[in-house]
C-alpha positions as CSV (number, residue, x, y, z in Angstrom):
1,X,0.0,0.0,0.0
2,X,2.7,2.5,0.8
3,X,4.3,1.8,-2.8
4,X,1.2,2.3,-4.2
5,X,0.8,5.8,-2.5
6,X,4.4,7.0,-3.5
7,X,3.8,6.2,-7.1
8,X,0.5,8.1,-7.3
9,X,2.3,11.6,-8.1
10,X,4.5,10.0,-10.4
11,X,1.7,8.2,-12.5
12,X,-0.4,11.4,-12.2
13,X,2.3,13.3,-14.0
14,X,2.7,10.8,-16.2
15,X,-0.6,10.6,-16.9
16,X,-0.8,14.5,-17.6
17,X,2.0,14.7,-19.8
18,X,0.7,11.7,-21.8
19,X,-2.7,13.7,-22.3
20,X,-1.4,16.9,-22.8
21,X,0.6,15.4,-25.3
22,X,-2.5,14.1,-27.2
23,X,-4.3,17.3,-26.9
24,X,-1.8,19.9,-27.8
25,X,-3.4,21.5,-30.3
26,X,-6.5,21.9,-28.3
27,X,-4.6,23.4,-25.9
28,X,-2.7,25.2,-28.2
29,X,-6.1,26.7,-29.8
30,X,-7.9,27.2,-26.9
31,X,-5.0,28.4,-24.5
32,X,-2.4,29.8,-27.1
33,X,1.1,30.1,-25.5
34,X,0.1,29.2,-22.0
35,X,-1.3,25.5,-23.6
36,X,2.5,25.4,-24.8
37,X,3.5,26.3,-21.5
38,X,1.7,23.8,-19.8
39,X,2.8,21.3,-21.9
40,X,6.3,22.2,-21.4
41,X,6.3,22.3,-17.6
42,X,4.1,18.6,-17.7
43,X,7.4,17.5,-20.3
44,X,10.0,18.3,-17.8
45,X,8.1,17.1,-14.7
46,X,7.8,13.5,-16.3
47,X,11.4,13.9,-17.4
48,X,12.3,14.7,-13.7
49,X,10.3,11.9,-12.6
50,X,11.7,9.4,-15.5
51,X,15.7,10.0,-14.2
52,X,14.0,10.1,-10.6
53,X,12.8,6.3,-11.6
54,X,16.1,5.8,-12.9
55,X,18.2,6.7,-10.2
56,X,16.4,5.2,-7.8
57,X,15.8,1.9,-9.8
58,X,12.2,1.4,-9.4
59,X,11.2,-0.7,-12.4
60,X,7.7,-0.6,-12.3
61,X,8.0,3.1,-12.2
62,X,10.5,3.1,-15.2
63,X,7.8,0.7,-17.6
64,X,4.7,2.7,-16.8
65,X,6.8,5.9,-17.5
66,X,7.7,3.9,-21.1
67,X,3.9,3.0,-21.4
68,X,2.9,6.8,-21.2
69,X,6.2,7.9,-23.5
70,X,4.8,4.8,-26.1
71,X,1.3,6.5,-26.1
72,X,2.4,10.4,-26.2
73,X,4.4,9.1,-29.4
74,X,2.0,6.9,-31.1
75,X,-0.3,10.0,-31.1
76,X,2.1,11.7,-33.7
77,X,2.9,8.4,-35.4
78,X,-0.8,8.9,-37.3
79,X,0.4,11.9,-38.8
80,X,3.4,11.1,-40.6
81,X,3.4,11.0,-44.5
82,X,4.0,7.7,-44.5
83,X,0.9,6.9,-43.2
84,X,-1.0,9.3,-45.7
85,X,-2.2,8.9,-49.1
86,X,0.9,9.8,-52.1
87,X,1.2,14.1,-52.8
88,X,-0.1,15.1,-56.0
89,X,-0.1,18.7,-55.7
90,X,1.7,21.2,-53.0
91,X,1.2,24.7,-53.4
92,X,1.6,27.6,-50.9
93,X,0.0,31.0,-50.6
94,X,2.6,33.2,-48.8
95,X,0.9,36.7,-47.3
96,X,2.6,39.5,-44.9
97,X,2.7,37.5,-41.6
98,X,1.4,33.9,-42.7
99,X,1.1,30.9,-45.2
100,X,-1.3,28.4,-46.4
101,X,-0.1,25.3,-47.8
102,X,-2.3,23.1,-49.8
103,X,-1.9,19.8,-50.3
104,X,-3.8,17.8,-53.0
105,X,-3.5,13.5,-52.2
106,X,-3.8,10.8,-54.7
107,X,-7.0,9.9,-52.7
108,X,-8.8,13.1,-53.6
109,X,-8.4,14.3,-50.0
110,X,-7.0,18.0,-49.8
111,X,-5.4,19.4,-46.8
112,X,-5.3,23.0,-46.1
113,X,-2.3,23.8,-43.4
114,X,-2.5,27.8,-41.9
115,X,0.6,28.7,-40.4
116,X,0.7,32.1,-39.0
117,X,3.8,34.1,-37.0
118,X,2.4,32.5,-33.3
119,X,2.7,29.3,-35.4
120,X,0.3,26.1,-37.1
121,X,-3.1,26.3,-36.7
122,X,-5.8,23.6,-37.0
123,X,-5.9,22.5,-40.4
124,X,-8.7,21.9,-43.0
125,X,-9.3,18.4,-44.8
126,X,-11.9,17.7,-47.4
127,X,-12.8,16.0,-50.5
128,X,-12.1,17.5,-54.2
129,X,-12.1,17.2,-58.0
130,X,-10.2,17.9,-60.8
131,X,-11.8,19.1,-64.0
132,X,-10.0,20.1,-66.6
133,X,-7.5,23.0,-65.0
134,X,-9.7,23.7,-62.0
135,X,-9.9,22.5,-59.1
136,X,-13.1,21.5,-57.3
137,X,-13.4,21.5,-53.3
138,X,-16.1,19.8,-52.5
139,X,-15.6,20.6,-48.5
140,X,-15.0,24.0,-47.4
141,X,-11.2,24.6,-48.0
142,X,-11.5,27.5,-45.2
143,X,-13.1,28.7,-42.3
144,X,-14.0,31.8,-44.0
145,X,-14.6,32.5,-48.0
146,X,-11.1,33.4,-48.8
147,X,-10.5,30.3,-50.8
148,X,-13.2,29.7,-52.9
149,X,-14.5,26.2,-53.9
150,X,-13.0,26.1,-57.5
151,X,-9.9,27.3,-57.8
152,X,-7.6,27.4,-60.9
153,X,-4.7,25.6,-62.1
154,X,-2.6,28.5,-64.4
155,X,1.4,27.3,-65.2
156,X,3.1,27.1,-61.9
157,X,0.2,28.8,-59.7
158,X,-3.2,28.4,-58.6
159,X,-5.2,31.2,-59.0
160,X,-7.8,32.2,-56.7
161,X,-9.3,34.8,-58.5
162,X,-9.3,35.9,-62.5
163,X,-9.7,33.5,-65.3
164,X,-7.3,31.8,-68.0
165,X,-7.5,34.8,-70.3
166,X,-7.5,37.4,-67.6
167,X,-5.2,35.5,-64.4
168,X,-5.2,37.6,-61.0
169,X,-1.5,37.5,-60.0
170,X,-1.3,40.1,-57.5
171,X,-0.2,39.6,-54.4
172,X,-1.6,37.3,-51.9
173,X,-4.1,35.9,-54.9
174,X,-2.6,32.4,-55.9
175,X,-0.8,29.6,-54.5
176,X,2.6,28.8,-56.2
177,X,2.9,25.0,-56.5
178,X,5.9,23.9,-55.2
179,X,5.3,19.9,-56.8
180,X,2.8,18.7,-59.2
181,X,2.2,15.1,-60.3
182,X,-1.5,15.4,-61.7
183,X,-1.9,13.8,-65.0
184,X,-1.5,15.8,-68.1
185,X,-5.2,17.2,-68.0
186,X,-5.0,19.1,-64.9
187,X,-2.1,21.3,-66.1
């Protein structure tokens, strides 16, 4: 019983780091900075308690902390490109103080990553379509109506606004693409 009552604290930091882990970017919208700070300090404290483990050679202590570091990880595991459908497209839409990087996936999934000067921001997945040169979102691409829902593929950009014969270049109106495997139609 006594063991059990001395490794509460441990496994209750554990525990926190391991969720605040899987919900950082809940915390990170809903608390800004001070979700990153929280995080941080819950990261040190089960570091502190991990060497404490260590030092003081209490194995049970050491595999639980192993258990929680297995399950923080395997939370970014599911977003690696590996695990994702092949790029066919990757653009980005560079502005005073942010970016937007789209991403078009062999699976006609599209993904839609903000990333301003306080850093990333949730991110926007959907379905679209190719037709011809445009592209076709079939999900909102935004939160707001900045993007519209069929966009245009012109040489190395895709426009926004203006058409084939009359492209809107100006600043802030296209995405250049960066890498584009679509077939022949769709350029």
């Amino acid at each position: 019983m006594k063991n059990i009552k001395r490794d509460l604290f441990p496994i209750f930091i554990g525990l926190t780091f391991c969720l605040s882990i899987l919900l950082e970017e809940y915390l990170f919208k809903e608390l800004w900075i001070f979700g990153t700070l929280i995080t941080g300090f819950l990261v040190i404290g089960f570091i502190i308690v991990l060497i404490y483990s260590i030092i003081k050679k209490r194995k049970r202590l050491i595999l639980i902390n192993c258990i929680f570091i297995l399950i923080a990880s395997s939370s970014s595991i599911v977003n690696w490109e590996i695990f994702k459908s092949k790029k066919q497209l990757e653009a980005i839409l560079i502005d005073d103080l942010s970016s937007l990087t789209l991403i078009l996936r062999e699976n006609k999934v599209f993904e839609v990553q903000p990333n301003t000067w306080m850093g990333p921001t949730d991110s926007f997945k959907g379905n679209y379509k190719i037709q011809g040169n445009r592209i076709i979102f079939i999900d909102e691409p935004y939160d707001s109506d900045f993007i519209p829902d069929t966009v245009l593929i012109y040489q190395d950009k895709i426009l926004l606004k203006g058409t084939e014969q009359k492209p809107d270049t100006s600043f802030a109106n296209y995405f250049q693409i960066r890498m584009n495997e679509l077939n022949n139609d769709a350029r």
